[in-house]
C-alpha positions as CSV (number, residue, x, y, z in Angstrom):
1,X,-12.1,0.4,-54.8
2,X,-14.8,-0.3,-52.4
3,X,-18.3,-1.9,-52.7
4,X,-21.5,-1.9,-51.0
5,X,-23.0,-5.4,-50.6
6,X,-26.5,-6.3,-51.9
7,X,-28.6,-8.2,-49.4
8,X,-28.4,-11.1,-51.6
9,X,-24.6,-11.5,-52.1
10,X,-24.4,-11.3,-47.9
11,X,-26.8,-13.9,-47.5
12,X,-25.3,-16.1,-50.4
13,X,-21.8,-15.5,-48.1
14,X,-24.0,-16.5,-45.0
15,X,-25.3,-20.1,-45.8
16,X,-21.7,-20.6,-45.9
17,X,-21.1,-21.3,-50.0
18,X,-17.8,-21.1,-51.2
19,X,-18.6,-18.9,-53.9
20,X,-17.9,-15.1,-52.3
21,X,-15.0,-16.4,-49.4
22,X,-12.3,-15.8,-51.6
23,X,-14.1,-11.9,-52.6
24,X,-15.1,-11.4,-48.4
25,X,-11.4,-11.9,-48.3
26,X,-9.6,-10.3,-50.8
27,X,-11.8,-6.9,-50.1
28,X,-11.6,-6.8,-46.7
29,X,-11.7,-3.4,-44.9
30,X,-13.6,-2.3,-48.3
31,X,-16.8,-4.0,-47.9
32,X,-19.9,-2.2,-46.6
33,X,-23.5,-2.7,-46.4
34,X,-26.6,-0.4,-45.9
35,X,-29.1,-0.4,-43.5
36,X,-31.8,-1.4,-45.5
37,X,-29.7,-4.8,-46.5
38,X,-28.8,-5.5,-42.9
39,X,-32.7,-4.8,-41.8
40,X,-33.2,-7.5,-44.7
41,X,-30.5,-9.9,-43.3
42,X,-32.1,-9.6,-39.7
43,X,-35.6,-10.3,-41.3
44,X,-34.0,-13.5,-43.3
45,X,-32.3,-14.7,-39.5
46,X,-35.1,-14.2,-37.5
47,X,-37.9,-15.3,-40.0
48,X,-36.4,-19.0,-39.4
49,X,-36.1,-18.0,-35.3
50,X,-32.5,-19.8,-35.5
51,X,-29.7,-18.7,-32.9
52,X,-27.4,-20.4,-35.4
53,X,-28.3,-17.6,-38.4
54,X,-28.2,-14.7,-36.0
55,X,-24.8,-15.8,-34.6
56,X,-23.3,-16.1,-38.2
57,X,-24.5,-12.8,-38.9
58,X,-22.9,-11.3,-36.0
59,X,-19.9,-12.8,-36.8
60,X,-19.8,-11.2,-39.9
61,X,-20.2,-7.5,-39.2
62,X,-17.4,-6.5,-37.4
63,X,-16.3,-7.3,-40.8
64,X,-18.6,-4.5,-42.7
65,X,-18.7,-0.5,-42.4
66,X,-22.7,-0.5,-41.6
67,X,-23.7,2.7,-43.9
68,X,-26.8,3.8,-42.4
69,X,-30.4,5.5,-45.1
70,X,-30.0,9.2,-43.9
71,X,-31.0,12.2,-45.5
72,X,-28.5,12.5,-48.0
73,X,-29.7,9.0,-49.4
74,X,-32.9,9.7,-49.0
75,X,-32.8,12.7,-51.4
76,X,-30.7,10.6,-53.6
77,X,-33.2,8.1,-53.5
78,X,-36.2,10.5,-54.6
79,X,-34.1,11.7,-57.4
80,X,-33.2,8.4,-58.6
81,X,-36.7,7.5,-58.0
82,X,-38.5,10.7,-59.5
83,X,-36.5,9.7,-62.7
84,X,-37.2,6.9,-62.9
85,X,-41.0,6.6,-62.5
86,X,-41.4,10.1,-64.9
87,X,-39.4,7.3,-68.0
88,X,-42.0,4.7,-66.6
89,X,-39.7,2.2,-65.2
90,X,-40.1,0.6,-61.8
91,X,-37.2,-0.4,-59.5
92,X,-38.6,-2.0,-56.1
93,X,-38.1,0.2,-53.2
94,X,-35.7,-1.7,-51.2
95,X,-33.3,-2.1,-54.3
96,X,-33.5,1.6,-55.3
97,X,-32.8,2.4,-51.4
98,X,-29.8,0.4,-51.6
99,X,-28.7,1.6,-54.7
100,X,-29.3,5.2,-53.9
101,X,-26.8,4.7,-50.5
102,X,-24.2,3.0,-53.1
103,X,-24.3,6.3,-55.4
104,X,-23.7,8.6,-52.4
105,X,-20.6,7.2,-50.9
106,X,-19.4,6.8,-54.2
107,X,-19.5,2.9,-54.1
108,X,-19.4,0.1,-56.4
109,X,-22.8,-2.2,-55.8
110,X,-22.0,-6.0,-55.2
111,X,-25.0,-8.1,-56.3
112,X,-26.5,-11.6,-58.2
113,X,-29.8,-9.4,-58.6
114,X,-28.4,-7.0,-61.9
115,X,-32.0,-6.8,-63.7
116,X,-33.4,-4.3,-61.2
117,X,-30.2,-2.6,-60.5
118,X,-28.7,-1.9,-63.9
119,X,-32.3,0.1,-64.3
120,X,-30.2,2.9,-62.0
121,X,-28.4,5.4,-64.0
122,X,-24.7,5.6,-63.0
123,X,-24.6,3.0,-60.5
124,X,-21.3,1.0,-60.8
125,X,-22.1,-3.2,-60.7
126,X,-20.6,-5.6,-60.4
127,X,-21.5,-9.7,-60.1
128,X,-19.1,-11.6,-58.0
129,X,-21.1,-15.2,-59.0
130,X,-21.0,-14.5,-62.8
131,X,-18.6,-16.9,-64.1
């Protein structure tokens, strides 16, 4: 099985807590992230303007498949989206971009933020920091 990371289980693994090593490890060579999450991670290094962050996330790359938002997600995400919004449910637009790059390669989505993903039909979760 592979996953697709969520911007928040990345920058959990980033600041260095114990709690995702032993996952990072165990799935290596199956982990990916999106574009959208790793324009998120850069925004969360340079916001604090710390060579220490960047570095740490440069480290951490060569260990990820980078997935990039292209066309076929970006129809995905319009379907998902269209949906959504015509059952009156809202899923912010990063998330849904993210989730809509997890359904098209087929991915299981890796994430401590399950209220606004579980709102996407068919999207496999799954919470590595739920006990």
């Amino acid at each position: 099985m592979s996953f697709l990371l969520d911007t928040d289980a990345v920058s959990i693994h980033l600041r260095r807590e114990h709690a995702l090593t032993s996952r990072f490890v165990q799935h290596g060579g199956q982990l990916h992230i999106s574009t959208p999450s790793l324009g998120e991670l850069y925004t969360w290094a340079y916001k604090r303007d710390t060579v220490k962050r960047l570095r740490i996330l440069d480290e951490m790359l060569p260990q990820l498949q980078i997935l990039p938002f292209d066309d076929e997600c970006a129809e995905e995400f319009g379907k998902v989206r269209g949906t959504l919004l015509r059952r009156g449910i809202s899923v912010p637009t990063m998330d849904l971009m993210i989730a809509a790059t997890a359904r098209v390669h087929g991915l299981t989505l890796v994430t401590h933020n399950t209220a606004d993903f579980a709102r996407v039909p068919d999207l496999p979760l799954e919470d590595w920091l739920a006990p």
